[in-house]
C-alpha positions in Angstrom: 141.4 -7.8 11.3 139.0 -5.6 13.4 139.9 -4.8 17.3 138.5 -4.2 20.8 141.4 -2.3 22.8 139.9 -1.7 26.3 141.4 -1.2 30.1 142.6 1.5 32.1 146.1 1.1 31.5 146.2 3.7 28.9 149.8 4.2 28.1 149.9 0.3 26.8 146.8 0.6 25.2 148.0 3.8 23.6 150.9 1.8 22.4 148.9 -1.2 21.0 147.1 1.4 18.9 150.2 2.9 17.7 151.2 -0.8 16.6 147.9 -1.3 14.8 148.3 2.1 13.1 151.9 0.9 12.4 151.4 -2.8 10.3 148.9 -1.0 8.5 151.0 1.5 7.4 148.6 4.2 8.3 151.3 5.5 11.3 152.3 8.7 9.0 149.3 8.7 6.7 146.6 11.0 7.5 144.6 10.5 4.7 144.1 6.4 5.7 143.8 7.4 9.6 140.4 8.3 10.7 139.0 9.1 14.7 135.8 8.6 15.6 133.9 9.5 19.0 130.9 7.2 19.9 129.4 9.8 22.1 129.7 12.2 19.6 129.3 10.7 16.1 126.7 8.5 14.9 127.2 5.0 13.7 126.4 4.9 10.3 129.1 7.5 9.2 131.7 5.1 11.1 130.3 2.5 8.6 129.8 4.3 5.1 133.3 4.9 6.2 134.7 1.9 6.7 133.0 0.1 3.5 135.0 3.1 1.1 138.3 1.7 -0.1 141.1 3.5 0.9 143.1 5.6 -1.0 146.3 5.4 -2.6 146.9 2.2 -0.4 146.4 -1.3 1.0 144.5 -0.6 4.2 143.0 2.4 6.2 142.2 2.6 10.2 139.3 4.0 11.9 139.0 4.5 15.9 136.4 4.7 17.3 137.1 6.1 20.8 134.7 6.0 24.1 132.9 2.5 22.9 130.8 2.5 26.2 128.4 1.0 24.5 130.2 -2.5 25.0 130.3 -1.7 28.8 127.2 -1.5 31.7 126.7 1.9 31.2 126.3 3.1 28.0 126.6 6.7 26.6 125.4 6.5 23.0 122.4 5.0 21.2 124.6 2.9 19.0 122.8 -0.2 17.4 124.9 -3.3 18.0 122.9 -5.1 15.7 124.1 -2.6 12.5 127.7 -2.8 13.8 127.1 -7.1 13.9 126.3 -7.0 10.5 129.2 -5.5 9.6 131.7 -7.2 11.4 130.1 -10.7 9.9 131.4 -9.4 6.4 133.9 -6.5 6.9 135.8 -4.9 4.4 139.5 -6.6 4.0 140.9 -2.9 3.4 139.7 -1.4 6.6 140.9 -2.1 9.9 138.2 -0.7 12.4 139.9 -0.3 16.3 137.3 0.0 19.1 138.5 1.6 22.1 137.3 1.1 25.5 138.4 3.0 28.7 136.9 0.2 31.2 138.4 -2.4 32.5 135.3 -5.1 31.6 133.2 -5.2 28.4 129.0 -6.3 29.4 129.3 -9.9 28.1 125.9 -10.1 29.1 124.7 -7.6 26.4 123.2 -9.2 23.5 125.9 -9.0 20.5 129.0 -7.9 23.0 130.3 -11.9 23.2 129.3 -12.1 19.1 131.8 -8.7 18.6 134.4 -10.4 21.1 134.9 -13.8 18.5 134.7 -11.4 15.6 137.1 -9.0 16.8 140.7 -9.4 18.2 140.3 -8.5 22.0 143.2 -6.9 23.7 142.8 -6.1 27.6 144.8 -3.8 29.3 143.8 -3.8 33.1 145.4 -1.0 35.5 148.4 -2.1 37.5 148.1 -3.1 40.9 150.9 -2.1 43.8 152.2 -6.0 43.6 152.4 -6.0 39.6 154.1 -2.5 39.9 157.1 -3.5 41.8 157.8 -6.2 39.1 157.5 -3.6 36.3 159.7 -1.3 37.8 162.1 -3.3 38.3 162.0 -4.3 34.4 161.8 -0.4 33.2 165.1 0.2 35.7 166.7 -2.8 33.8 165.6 -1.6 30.1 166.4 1.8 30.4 169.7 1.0 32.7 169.3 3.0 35.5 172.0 2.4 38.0 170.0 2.7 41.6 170.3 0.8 45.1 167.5 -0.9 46.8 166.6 2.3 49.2 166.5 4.5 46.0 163.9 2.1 44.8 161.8 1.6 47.4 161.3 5.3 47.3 160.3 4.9 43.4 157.8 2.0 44.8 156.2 4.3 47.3 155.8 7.7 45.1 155.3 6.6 41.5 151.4 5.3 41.2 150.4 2.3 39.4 150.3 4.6 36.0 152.5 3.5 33.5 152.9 6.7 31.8 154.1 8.4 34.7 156.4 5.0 35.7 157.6 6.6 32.2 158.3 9.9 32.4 160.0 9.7 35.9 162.6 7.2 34.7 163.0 8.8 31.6 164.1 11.9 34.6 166.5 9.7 36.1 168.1 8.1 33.3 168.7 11.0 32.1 170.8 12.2 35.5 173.3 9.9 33.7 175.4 8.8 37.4 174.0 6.2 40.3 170.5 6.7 41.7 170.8 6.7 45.5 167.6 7.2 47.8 168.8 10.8 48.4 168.4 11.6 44.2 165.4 9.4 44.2 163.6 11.7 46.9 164.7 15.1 45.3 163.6 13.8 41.9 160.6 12.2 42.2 157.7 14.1 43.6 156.1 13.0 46.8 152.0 12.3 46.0 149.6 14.0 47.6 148.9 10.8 49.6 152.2 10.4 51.3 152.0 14.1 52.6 147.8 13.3 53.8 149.4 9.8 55.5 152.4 11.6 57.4 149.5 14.0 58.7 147.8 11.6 60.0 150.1 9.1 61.6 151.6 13.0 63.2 147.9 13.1 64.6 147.9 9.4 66.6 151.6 9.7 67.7 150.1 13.3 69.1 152.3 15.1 67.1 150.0 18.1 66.6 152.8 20.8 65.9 153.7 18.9 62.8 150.7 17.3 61.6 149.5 21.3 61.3 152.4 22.2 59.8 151.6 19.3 57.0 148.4 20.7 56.4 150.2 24.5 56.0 152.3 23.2 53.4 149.2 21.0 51.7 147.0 24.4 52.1 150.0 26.5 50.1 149.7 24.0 47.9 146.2 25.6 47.0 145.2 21.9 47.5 141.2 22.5 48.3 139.8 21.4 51.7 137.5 19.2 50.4 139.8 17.3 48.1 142.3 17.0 51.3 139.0 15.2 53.0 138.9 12.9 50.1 142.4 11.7 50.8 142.3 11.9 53.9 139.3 9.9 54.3 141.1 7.2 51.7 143.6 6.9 54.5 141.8 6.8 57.1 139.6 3.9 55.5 142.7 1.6 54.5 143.9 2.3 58.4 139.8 1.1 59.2 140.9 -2.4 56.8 144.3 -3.1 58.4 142.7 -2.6 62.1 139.7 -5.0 60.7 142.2 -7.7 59.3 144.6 -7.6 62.1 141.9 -8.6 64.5 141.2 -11.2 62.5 144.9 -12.2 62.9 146.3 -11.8 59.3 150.3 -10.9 59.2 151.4 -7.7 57.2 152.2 -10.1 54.1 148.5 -11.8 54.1 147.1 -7.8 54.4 148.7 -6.6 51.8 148.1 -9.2 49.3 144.4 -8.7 50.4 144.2 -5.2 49.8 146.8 -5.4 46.9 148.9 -2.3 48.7 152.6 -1.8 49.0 153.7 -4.2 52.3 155.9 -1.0 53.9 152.9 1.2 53.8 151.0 -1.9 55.3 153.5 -2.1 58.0 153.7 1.7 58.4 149.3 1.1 59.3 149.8 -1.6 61.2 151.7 0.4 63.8 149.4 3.3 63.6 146.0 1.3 64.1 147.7 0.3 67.8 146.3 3.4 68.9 143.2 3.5 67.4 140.3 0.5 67.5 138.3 -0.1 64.4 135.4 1.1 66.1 136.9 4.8 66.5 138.8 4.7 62.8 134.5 3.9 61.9 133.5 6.8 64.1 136.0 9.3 62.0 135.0 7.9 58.6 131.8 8.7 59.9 132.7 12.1 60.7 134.4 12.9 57.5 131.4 11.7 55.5 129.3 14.6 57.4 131.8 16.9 57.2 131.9 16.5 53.6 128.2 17.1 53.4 128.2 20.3 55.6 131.1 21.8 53.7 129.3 21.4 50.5 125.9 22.5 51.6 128.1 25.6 52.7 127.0 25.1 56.3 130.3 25.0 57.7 133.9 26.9 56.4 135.9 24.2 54.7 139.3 25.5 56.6 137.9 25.6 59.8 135.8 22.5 59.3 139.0 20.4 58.3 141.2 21.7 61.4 138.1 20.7 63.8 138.3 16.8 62.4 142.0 17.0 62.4 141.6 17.4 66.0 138.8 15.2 66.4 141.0 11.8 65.2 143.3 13.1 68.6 140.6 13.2 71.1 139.4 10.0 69.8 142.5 8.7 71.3 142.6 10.2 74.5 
C-alpha cells in the first residue's frame, strides 16, 4: 500500500506516519527507512529505490517529504507521468508515503486524481476555534486533568488551534498532579501574542491610553519587532472591521462566530468594542496600517515612532 498524507495539522499527520512506519516494522529499522525531499532530490533515485528489495525483511518505507508537486504551486520538476507508471505496478515490498503540507492536493492536474485511487489518501486539515473546543475537551478527558469550566475557557482562549502545542501544554498541567483552577491555568499557560495586541486595542477605544502604552512597553521588552506588532495588530483590527460589517447586517454573536469560525467570547469581547468605532473608521485604520507598513519598510519612517502615531490615530478616530 502506497500513501498521500497531506494537511496542516502536522502533529496528526506526524503520527499517521509513525503508524505507517510502525505495521511495516520499519519504526526501529534504519536500514528499511528512507527520507526523501522533493525539492531537493530527483525522482528517479526515489524510484531505483523503491523497485530494490529490502533487506533482511518484509517491507521498507520511503518518504518523500514537500510533494508540492500534487498541489497549485509546485516547487520541483517532478514528472507525474514516471511516478504513474510506477504506482500502476509498485513493488509489494516497498511502501512509498508522500507527504503534503497543504491542505488541498490540484485535482485538476493531470495524474493527481489517477495517484489519489492508486494511493491511500489521508487528509489532515488544521483545526478550526469550534473543532478545538471539542478536542480539548477530549485531551482533558484522556489525560485526566482535573479543571473547572473557568480554567478551561482560559485553555480555549490561549492554546491555538495547533495540536502539538494543545499537547505539550496539557502534558504541563497533568503533570501539576492537583485541580486546575483558572488561577493555575493563567500562570501556566502562556498568554499569545494576540491576546496582549487585542487588550491594547480594546485599552485604545475605551480611551485607556495609560494602559494600552503600557501593553505596548511590555510587547516592546518583549523584543517583539514593530512591524510584526502591525501584523497583529492589523489582524485585530480586521476581525473588529468583520464583526462591525456582520452586526450591521444584524447577525447575533452565535451566527458571527460560526461565520468567521472564532471563539464566541472573543466575538462577544468585538462586539462591544466595534460600539465605538463604525466600519467605515475600523476601514480607515486598516488603511493606515497598510501604509504604515509600507513606509516602515521602505525606511521612510522609524518603526517605534511610526507604531505609537497609529496607536493614537485609532483614538482620534473616535473622538
Amino acid at each position: 500500500m502506497n500513501y498521500v498524507l497531506y494537511g496542516e495539522e502536522h502533529y496528526l499527520l506526524k503520527e499517521a506516519l509513525e503508524k505507517i512506519k510502525k505495521e511495516a516494522g520499519c519504526d526501529q529499522n534504519a536500514m528499511n527507512l528512507i527520507t526523501y525531499h522533493a525539492r531537493q532530490d530527483k525522482l528517479r533515485a526515489v524510484l531505483d529505490d523503491a523497485m530494490t528489495v529490502p533487506f533482511f525483511a518484509e517491507q521498507k518505507v520511503i518518504v518523500v517529504d514537500h510533494c508540492d508537486f500534487l498541489c497549485a504551486k509546485a516547487t520541483s520538476d517532478w514528472n507525474l507521468e514516471e511516478l504513474l507508471a510506477y504506482l500502476r505496478k509498485p513493488l509489494a515490498s516497498t511502501v512509498l508515503v508522500l507527504l503534503v503540507h497543504h491542505d488541498k492536493l490540484d485535482t485538476r492536474k493531470k495524474g493527481v486524481k489517477e495517484i489519489q485511487k492508486l494511493c491511500r489518501c489521508l487528509s489532515f486539515a488544521k483545526l478550526d476555534e469550534q473543532r478545538k473546543s471539542a478536542v480539548l475537551r477530549e485531551l482533558i478527558r484522556q489525560k485526566k486533568i482535573r479543571i473547572d469550566e473557568p480554567a478551561f475557557h482560559v485553555l480555549e482562549l490561549r492554546l491555538p488551534a495547533d495540536l502539538q502545542v494543545i499537547h505539550q501544554q496539557l502534558d504541563k498541567l497533568a503533570l501539576y498532579g492537583d485541580f486546575v483552577d483558572e488561577k493555575i491555568a493563567m500562570a501556566m499557560v502562556p498568554k499569545p501574542l494576540e491576546e496582549d495586541v487585542f487588550a491594547m486595542v480594546n485599552a485604545i477605544i475605551a480611551g485607556k491610553m495609560k494602559q494600552a502604552f503600557a501593553l505596548y512597553r511590555d510587547l516592546e521588552a518583549l523584543h517583539h519587532d514593530a512591524i510584526y506588532l502591525l501584523a497583529v495588530l492589523a489582524s485585530q483590527l480586521r476581525f473588529l472591521y468583520q464583526v462591525a460589517v456582520l452586526m450591521r447586517k444584524g447577525y447575533r454573536q452565535a451566527e458571527i462566530a460560526d461565520y468567521l469560525h472564532a471563539h464566541p467570547y472573543r466575538v462577544k469581547l468585538s462586539m462591544q468594542s466595534v460600539q465605538l468605532l463604525s466600519p467605515n473608521q475600523l476601514w480607515k485604520l486598516l488603511a493606515k496600517c497598510a501604509q504604515l507598513d509600507q513606509n516602515m519598510k521602505a525606511g521612510k519612517i522609524d518603526k517605534r515612532l511610526g507604531f505609537e502615531l497609529l496607536l493614537l490615530d485609532i483614538r482620534s478616530d473616535q473622538l
